[in-house]
Phi, psi and omega in degrees: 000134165228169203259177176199128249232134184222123162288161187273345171308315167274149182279005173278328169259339184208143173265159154276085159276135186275162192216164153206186193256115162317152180310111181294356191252001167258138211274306170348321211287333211235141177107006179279195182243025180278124187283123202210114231233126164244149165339297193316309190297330161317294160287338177289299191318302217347082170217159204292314189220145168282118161235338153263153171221158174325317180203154181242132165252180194273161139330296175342281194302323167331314182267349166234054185221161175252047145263160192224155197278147153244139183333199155265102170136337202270162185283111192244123200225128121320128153229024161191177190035060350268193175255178166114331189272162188213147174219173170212123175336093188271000166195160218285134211210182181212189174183177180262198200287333188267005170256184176187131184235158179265138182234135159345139159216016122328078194284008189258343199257082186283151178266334153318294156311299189282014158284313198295312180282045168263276175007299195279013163282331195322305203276357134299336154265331141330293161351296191282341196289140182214168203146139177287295173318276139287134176276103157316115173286143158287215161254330201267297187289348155294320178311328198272342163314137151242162183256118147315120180232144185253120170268162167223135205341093173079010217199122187309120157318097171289308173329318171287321166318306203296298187282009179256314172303308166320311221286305171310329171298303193284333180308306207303314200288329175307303176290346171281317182293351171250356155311294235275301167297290162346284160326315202276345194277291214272350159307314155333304181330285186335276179316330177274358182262309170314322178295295159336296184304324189276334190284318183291311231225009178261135182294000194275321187284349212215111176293325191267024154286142144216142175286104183256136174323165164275337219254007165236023168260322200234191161228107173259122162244192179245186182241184196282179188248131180253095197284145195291348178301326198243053190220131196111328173309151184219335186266322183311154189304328179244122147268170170229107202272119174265155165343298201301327178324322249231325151272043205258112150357107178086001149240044172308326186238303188248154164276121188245308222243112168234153202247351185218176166175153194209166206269185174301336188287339208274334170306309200301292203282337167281341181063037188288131146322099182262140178243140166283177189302172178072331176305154216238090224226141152246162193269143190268339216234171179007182191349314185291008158310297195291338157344307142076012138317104182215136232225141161233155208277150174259349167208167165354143145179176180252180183198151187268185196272026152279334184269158150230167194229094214267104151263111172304151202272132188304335183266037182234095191285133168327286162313323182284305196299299179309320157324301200320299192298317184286030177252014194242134213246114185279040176264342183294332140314330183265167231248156169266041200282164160279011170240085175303125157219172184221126183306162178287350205262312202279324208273288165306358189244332174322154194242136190220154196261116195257098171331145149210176214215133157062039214004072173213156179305138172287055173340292193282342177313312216280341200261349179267331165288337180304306204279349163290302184285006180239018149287311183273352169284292197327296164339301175273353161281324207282337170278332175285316191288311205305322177297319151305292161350320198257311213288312161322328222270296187315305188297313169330300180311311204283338176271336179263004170291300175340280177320310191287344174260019162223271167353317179251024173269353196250000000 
């Protein structure tokens, strides 16, 4: 036996097919029964073989589109948004523009084996991707892949195949049971800091609770227009904190890190808001809602009008407010618009549950429940990285099984 390197290129062993998309505004093309496989369905699926898809088209679109059905067996590669997911047709399918399939032309050539070496390519084909938007494999530099095939006189071994694709089958499926319990250990986590939280914050368990509007805790707004002109400063007195800012490295709970920032004068003249330290600021307006971010500011500072700003009331700890919210999903706030925001009105009426002490808000109680629940966020963070960790370890296995059943094979 020798092992011997086949571009996906050559036409003695494989065609290369391209897919594209029916026209989407003729309603005729879509809703058949035809299986019509995108990156998405690819990444949803992310199992050994495809047989669904998001949506299905008709014979129609079939016949006046240039995709074409590929066999049962063939190798189906994302090659752009991303490139890199793999599959094998597990029933005779078509797919877009943003796929590519190797389709056999060998019966000594198993779809089982060349899923595995398709795999073992990926990151050679990343690599060849090219693109502003996005990166993109060509069709020519997919071609230029070479695949390992174990020949036996003269004629790819199916036998060898046949025993390495087992071997891999059972290794790959060892590392999914082990995703698979790893996943579920960091959903617990999860479930388990909520479940705390809703217990810890219902007023039934907890006598010295009451449910107070927000809009009598806090002083809530949206934040100012930031003209672009006065945007890039870093040294000026305030900062002014945009959405995005809120994803800056180090400012997962409070904002430490700012990219703009503007002085008393540029406050005179923009008529800008300054919010004290402790205030509590989320995104008000479009996508960034589902985000479900929330930051507290560490000194003075301004935001801009995609934010709103919960300032608390002195008898209100900052840190106690920010818990509350974090089991609270601010989309329950938004407006169903197609463009979602959330008013100041729905925001003041919320009922949110206040230790109290002589019927006034309980400071230090509250400042003593912040540091419980962020001892016990810790406790469940620390268990969720660990659990990432091993989901890194797993992958790491799977690429040098990978590596070791093709690479040192040669």
């Amino acid at each position: 036996m020798e092992w011997i390197k086949v571009k996906i290129g050559d036409r003695k062993y494989f065609h290369l097919e391209t897919g594209s998309t029916p026209s989407t505004s003729e309603k005729s093309y879509w809703g058949g029964d035809i299986v019509w496989v995108t990156p998405k369905d690819l990444g949803k699926s992310k199992q050994k073989e495809i047989r669904k898809s998001e949506r299905m088209i008709t014979k129609e679109g079939l016949a006046k589109s240039s995709t074409s059905l590929i066999p049962q067996g063939a190798i189906i590669i994302s090659t752009r948004a991303p490139i890199g997911y793999v599959a094998i047709a597990g029933v005779e399918l078509c797919f877009n523009q943003g796929c590519k399939a190797i389709v056999s032309k060998n019966t000594l050539l198993l779809s089982d084996y060349l899923y595995y070496a398709t795999l073992s390519v990926v990151s050679e084909m990343k690599k060849l991707g090219k693109g502003a938007t996005f990166a993109e494999i060509s069709k020519a530099k997919l071609e230029s892949i070479e695949l390992l095939i174990p020949f036996k006189d003269g004629k790819p071994d199916l036998a060898e195949q046949k025993r390495i694709a087992k071997k891999l089958d059972c290794l790959f499926m060892m590392t999914e049971q082990g995703e698979g319990k790893t996943k579920r250990g960091i959903s617990l986590a999860g479930d388990l800091f909520g479940s705390y939280l809703n217990n810890l914050f219902d007023v039934k368990n907890q006598e010295e609770f009451q449910e107070i509007k927000l809009g009598s805790l806090c002083a809530i707004a949206g934040g100012s227009g930031f003209p672009h002109s006065h945007q890039g400063r870093k040294t000026e007195k305030y900062p002014f904190y945009k959405v995005g800012d809120m994803n800056t490295e180090g400012n997962e709970v409070y904002m430490i890190k700012h990219n703009h920032s503007i002085s008393d004068e540029d406050v005179k003249n923009l008529k800008v808001r300054i919010y004290p330290a402790g205030t509590i600021i989320f995104p008000k307006i479009g996508g960034a809602i589902a985000t479900n971010k929330k930051r507290i500011l560490s000194v003075p500072s301004a935001v801009d009008n995609n934010v709103m700003a919960l300032a608390p009331n002195k008898d209100v700890c900052p840190e106690y407010l920010y818990s509350y919210f974090l089991n609270f999903n601010l989309s329950d706030w938004a407006n169903k618009a197609a463009l979602p925001s959330i008013r100041k009105s729905d925001v003041e009426k919320t009922l949110v549950p206040i230790p109290m002490k002589d019927k006034n808000p309980n400071y230090s109680l509250q400042k003593q429940l912040a540091e419980n629940i962020k001892t016990f966020q810790e406790k469940t963070l620390s268990v969720s990285h660990l659990s990432k960790k091993s989901l890194e370890t797993l992958g790491r296995f799977r690429q040098s099984v990978l590596s070791d059943a093709f690479f040192h094979s040669t």
